[in-house]
N, CA, C and O atoms as CSV, one atom per row, in Angstrom:
chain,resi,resn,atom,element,x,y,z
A,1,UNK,N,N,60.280,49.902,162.009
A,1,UNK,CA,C,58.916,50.384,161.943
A,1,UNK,C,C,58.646,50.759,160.481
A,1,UNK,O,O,59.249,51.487,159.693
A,2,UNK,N,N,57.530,50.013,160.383
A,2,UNK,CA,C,56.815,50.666,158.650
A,2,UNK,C,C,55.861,51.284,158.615
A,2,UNK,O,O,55.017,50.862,159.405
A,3,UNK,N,N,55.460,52.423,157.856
A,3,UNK,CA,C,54.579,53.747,157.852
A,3,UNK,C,C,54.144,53.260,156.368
A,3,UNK,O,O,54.631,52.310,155.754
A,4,UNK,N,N,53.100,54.146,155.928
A,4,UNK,CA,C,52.731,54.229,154.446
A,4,UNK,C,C,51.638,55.373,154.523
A,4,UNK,O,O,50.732,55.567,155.333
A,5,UNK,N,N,51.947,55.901,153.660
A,5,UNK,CA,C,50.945,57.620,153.837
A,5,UNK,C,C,50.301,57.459,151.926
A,5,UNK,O,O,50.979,57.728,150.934
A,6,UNK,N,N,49.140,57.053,151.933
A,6,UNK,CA,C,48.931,56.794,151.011
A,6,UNK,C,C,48.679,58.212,150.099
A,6,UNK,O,O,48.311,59.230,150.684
A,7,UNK,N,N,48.936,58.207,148.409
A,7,UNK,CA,C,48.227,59.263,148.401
A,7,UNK,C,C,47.597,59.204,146.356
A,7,UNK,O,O,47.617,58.049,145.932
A,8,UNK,N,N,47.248,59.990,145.573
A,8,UNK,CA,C,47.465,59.818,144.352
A,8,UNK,C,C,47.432,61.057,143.646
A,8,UNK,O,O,46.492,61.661,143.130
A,9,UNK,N,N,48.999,61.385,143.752
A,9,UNK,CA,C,49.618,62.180,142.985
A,9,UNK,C,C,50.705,61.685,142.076
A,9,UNK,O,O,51.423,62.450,141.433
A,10,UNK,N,N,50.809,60.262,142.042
A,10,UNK,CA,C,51.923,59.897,141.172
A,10,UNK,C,C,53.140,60.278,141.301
A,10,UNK,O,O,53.422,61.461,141.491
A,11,UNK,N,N,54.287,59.058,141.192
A,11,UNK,CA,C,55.351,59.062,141.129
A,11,UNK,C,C,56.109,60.801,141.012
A,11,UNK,O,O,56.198,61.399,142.084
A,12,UNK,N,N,56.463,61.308,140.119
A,12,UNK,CA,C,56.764,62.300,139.472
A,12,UNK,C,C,56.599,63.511,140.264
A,12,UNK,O,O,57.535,64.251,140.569
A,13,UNK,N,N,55.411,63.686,140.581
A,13,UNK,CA,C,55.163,64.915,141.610
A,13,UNK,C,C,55.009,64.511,143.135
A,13,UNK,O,O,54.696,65.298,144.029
A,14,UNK,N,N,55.187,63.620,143.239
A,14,UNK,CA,C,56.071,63.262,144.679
A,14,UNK,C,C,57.343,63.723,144.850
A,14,UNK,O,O,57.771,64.515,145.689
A,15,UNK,N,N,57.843,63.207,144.062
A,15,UNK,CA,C,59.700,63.163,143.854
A,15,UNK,C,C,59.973,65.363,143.989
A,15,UNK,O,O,60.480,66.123,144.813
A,16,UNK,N,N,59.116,65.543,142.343
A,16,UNK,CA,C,58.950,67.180,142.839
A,16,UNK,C,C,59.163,67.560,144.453
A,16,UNK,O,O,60.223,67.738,145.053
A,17,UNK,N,N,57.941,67.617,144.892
A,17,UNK,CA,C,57.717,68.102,146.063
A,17,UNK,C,C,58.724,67.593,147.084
A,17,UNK,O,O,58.932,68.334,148.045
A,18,UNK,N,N,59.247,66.673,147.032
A,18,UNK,CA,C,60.479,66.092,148.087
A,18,UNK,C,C,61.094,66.700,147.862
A,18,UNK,O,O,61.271,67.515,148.767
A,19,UNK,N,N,61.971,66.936,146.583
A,19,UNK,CA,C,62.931,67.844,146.280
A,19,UNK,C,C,62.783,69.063,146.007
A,19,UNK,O,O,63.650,69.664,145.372
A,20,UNK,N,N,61.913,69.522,146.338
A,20,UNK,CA,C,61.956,71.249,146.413
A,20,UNK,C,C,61.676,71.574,148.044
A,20,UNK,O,O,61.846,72.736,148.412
A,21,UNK,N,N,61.282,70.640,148.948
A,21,UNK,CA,C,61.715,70.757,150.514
A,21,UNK,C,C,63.053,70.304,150.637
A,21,UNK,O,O,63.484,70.566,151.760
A,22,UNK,N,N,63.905,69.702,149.886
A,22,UNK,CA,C,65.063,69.291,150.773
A,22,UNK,C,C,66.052,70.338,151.477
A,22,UNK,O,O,66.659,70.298,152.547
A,23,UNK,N,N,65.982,71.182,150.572
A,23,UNK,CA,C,67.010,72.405,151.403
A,23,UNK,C,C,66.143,73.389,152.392
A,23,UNK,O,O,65.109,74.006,152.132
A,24,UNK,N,N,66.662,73.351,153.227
A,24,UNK,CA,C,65.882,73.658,155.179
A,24,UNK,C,C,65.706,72.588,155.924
A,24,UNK,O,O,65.636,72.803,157.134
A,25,UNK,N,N,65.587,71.167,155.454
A,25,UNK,CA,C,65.148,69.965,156.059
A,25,UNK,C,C,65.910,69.758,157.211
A,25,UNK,O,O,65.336,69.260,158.180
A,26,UNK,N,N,66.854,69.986,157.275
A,26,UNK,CA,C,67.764,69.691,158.509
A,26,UNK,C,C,67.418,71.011,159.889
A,26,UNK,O,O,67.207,70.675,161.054
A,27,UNK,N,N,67.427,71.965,159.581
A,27,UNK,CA,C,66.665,73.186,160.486
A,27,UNK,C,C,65.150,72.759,160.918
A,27,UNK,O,O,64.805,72.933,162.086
A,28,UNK,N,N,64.266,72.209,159.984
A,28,UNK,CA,C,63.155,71.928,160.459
A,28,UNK,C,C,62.937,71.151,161.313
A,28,UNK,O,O,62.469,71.304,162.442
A,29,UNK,N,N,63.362,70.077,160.653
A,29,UNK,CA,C,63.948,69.119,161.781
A,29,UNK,C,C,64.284,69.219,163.211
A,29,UNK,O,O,63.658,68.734,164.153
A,30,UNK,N,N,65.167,69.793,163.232
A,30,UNK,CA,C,65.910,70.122,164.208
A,30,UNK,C,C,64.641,70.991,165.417
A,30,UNK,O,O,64.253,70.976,166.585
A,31,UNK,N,N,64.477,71.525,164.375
A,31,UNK,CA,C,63.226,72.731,165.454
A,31,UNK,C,C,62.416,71.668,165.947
A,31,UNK,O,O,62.349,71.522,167.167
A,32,UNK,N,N,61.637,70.716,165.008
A,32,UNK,CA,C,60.492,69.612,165.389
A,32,UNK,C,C,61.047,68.371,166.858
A,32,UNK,O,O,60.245,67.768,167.572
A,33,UNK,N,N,62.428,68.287,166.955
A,33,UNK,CA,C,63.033,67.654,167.750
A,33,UNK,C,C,63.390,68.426,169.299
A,33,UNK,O,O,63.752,67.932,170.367
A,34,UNK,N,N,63.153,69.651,168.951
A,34,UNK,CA,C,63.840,70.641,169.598
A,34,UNK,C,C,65.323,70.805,170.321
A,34,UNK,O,O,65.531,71.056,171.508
A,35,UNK,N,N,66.356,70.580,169.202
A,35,UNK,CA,C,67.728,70.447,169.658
A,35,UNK,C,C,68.584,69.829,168.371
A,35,UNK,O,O,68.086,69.036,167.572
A,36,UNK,N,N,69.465,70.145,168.323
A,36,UNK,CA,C,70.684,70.318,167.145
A,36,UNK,C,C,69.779,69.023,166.618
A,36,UNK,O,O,68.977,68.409,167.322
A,37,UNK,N,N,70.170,68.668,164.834
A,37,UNK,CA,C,70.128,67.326,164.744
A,37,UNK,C,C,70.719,67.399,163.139
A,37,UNK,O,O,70.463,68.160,162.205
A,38,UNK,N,N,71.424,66.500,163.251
A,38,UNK,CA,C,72.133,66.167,161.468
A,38,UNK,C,C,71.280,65.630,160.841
A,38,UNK,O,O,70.636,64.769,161.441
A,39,UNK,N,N,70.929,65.920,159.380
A,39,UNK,CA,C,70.270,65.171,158.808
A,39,UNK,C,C,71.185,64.806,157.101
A,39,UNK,O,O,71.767,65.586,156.348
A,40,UNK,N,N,71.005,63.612,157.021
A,40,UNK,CA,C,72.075,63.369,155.613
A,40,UNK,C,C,70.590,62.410,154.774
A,40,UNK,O,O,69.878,61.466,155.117
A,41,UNK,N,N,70.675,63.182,153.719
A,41,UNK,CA,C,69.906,62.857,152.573
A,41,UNK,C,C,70.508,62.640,151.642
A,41,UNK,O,O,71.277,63.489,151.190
A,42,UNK,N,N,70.285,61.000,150.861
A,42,UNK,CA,C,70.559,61.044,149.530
A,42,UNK,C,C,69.526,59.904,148.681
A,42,UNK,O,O,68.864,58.991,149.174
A,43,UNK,N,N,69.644,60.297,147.300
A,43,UNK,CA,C,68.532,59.239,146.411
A,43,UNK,C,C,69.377,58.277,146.526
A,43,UNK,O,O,70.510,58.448,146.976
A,44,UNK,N,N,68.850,56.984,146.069
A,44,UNK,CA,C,69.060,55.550,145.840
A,44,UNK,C,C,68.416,55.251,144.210
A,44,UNK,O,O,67.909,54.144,144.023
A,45,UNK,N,N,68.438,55.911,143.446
A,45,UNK,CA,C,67.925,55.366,142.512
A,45,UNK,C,C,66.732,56.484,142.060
A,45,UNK,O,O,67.396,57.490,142.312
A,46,UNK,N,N,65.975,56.796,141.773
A,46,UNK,CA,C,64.543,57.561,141.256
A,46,UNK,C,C,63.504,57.179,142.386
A,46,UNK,O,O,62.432,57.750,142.186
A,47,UNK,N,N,63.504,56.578,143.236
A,47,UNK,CA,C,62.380,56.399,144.354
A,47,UNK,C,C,62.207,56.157,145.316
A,47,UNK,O,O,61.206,55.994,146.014
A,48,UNK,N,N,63.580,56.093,145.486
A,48,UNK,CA,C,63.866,55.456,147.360
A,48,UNK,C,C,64.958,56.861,147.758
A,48,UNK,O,O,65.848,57.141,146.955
A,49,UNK,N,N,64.854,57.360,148.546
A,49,UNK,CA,C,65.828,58.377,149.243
A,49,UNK,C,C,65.891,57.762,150.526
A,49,UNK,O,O,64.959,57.164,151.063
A,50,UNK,N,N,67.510,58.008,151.189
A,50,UNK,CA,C,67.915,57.393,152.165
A,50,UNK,C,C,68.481,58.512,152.952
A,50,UNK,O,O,69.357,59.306,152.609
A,51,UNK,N,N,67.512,58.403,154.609
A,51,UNK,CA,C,67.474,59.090,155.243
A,51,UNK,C,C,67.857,59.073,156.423
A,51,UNK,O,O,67.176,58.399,157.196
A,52,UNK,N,N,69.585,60.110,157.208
A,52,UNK,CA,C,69.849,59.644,158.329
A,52,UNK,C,C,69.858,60.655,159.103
A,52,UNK,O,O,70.801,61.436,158.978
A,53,UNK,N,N,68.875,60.915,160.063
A,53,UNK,CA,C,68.911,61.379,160.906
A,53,UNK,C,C,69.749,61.724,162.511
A,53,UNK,O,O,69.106,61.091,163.349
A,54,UNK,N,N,70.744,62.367,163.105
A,54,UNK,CA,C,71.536,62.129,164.195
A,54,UNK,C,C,71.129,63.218,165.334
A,54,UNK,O,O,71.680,64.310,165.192
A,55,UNK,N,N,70.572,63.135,166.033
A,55,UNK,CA,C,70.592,63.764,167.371
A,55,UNK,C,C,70.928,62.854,168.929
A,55,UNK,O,O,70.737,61.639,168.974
A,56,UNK,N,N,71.314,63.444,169.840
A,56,UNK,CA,C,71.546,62.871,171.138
A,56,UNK,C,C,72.042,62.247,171.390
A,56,UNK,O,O,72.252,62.093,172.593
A,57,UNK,N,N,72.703,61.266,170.272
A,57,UNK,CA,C,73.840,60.504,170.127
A,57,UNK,C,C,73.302,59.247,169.493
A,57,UNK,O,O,73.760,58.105,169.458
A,58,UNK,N,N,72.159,59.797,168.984
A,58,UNK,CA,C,71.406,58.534,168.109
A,58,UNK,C,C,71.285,58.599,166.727
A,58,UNK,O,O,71.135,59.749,166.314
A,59,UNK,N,N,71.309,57.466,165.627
A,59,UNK,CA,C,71.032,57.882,164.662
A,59,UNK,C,C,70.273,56.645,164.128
A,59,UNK,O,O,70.324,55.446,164.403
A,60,UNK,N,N,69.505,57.434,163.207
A,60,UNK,CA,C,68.148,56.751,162.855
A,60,UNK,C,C,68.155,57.030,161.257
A,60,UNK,O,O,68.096,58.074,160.609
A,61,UNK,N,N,68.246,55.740,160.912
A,61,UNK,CA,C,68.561,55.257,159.622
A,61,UNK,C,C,67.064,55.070,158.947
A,61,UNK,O,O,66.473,54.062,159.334
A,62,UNK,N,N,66.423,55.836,158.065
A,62,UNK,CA,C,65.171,55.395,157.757
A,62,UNK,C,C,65.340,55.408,155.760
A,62,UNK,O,O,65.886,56.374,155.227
A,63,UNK,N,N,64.985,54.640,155.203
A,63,UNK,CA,C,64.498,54.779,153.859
A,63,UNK,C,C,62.777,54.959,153.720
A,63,UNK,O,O,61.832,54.582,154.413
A,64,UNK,N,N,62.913,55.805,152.340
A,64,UNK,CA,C,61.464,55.992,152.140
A,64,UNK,C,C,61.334,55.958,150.383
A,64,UNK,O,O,61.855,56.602,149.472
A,65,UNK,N,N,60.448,54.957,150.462
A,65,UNK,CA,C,60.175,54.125,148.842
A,65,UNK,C,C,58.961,55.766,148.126
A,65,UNK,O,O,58.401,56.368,149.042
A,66,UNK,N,N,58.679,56.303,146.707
A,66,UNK,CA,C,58.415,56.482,146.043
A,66,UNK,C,C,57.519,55.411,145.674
A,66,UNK,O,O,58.111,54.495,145.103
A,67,UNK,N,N,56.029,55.204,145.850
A,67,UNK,CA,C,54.992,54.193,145.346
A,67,UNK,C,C,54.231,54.771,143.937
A,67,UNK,O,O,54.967,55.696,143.593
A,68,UNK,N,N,53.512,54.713,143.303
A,68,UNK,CA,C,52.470,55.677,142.841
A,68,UNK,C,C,51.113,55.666,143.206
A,68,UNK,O,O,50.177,55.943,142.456
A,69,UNK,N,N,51.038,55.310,144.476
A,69,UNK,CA,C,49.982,54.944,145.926
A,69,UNK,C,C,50.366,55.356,147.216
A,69,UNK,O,O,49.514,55.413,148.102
A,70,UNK,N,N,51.886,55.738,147.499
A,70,UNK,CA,C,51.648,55.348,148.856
A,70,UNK,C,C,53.923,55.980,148.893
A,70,UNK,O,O,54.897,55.743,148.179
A,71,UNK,N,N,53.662,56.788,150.156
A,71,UNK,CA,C,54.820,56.952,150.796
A,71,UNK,C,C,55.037,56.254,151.407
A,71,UNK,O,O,54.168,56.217,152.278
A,72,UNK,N,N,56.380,54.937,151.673
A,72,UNK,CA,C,56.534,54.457,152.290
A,72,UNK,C,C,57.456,54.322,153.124
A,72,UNK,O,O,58.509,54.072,152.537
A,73,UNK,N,N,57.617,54.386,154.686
A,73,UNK,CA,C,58.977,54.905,155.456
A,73,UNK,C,C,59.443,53.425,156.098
A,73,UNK,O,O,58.658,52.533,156.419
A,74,UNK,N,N,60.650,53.382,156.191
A,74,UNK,CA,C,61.103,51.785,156.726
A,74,UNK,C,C,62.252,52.679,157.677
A,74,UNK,O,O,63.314,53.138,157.257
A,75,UNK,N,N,61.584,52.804,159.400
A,75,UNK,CA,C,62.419,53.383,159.854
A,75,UNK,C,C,63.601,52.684,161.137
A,75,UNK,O,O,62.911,52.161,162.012
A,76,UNK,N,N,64.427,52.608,161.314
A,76,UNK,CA,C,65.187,51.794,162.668
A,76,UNK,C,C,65.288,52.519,163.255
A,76,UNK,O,O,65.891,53.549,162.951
A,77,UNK,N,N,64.651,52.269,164.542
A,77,UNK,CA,C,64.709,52.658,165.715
A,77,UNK,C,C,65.529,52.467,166.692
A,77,UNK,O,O,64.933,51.743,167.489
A,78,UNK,N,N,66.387,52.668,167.016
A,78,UNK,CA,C,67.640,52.281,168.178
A,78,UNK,C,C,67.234,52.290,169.252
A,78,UNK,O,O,66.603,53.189,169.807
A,79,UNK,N,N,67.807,50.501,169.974
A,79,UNK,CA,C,66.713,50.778,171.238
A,79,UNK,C,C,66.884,51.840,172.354
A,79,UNK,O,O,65.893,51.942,173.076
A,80,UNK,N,N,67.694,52.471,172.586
A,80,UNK,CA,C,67.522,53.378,173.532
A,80,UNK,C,C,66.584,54.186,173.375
A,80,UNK,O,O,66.138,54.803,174.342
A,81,UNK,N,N,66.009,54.376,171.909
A,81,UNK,CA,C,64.822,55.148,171.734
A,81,UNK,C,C,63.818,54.540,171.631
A,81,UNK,O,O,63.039,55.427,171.280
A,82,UNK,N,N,63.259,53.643,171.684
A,82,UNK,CA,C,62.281,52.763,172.317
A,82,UNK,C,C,61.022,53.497,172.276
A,82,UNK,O,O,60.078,53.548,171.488
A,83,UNK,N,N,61.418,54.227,173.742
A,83,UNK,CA,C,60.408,55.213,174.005
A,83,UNK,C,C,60.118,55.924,173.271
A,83,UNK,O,O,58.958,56.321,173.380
A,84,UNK,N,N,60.828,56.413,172.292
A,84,UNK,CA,C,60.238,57.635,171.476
A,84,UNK,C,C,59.551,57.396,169.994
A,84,UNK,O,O,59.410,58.224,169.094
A,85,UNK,N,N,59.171,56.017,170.021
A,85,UNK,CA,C,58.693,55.728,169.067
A,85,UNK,C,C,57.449,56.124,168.500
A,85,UNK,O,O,57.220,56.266,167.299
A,86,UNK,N,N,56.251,56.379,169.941
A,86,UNK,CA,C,55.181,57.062,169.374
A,86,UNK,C,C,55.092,58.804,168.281
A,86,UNK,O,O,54.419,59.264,167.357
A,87,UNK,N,N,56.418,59.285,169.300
A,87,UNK,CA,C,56.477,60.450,168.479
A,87,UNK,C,C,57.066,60.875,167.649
A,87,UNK,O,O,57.034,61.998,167.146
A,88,UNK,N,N,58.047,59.448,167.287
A,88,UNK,CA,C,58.706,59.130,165.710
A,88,UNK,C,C,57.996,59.271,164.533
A,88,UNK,O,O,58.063,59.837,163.442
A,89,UNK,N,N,57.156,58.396,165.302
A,89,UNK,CA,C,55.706,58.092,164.241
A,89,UNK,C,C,54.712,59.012,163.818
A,89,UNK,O,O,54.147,59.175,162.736
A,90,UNK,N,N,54.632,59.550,164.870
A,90,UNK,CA,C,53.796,60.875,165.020
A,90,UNK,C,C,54.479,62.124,163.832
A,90,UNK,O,O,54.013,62.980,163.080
A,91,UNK,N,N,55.427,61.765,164.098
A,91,UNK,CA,C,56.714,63.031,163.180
A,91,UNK,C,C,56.032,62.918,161.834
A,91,UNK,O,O,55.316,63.593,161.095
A,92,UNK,N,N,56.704,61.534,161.889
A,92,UNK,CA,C,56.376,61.038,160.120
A,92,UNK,C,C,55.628,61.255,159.358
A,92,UNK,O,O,55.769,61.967,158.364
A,93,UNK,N,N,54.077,60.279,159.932
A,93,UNK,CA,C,53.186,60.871,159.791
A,93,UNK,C,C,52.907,62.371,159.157
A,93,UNK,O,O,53.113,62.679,157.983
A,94,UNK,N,N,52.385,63.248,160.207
A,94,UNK,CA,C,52.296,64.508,160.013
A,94,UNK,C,C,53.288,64.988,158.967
A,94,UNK,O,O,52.897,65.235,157.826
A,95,UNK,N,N,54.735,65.146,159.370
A,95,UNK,CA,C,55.307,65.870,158.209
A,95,UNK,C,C,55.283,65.062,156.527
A,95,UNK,O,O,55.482,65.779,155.546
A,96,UNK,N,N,55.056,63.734,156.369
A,96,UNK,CA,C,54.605,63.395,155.535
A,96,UNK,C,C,53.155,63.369,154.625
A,96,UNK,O,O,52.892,62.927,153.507
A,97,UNK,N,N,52.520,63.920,155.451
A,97,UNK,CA,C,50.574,64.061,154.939
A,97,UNK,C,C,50.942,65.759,154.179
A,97,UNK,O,O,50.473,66.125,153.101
A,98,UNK,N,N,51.695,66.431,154.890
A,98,UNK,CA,C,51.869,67.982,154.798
A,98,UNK,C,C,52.481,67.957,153.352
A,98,UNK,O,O,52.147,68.711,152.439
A,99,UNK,N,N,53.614,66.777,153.280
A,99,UNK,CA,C,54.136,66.854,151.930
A,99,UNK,C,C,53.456,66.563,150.636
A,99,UNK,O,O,53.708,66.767,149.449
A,100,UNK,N,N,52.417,65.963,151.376
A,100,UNK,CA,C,51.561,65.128,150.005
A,100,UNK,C,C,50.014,66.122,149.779
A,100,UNK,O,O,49.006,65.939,149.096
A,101,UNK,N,N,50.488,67.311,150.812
A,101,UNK,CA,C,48.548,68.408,150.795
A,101,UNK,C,C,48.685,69.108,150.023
A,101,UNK,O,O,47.784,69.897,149.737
């Protein structure tokens, strides 16, 4: 699944704001899921951070590109979660518009 949360704040103060949420991200998370969940974050370079999420015995491998237009999430969905794709999306979304307000 591909997302894009457009926005124009430029490169630079994107990256900011990502990285001054990263520490709690895994608690928030967790609360938004409602139930334990691992989260492993790391950069790829200056604009792509690679993002793995693990709860329920699933894990969800998503990258998210740095544009100077546009957040972009490239997420895998495992099919047993299928179903939960609307409120994957829904996640994203939202906690991504919040990052960019």
């Amino acid at each position: 699944m591909r997302l894009e949360i457009p926005h124009s704040l430029g490169k630079d103060e994107v990256r900011r704001r990502i990285a001054a949420r990263m520490d709690g991200a895994e608690a928030k998370a967790g609360a938004l899921v409602g139930g334990p969940l691992s989260l492993t974050l790391h950069w790829i370079g200056q604009d792509r951070l690679s993002v793995e999420a693990s709860t329920m015995g699933y894990t969800v491998p998503t990258t998210l590109d740095i544009t100077e237009t546009a957040l972009v999430f490239d997420v895998t969905i495992p099919g047993g979660l299928g179903f939960a794709r609307g409120m994957i999306e829904k996640m994203i979304r939202e906690r991504g518009e919040k990052l960019l307000s």
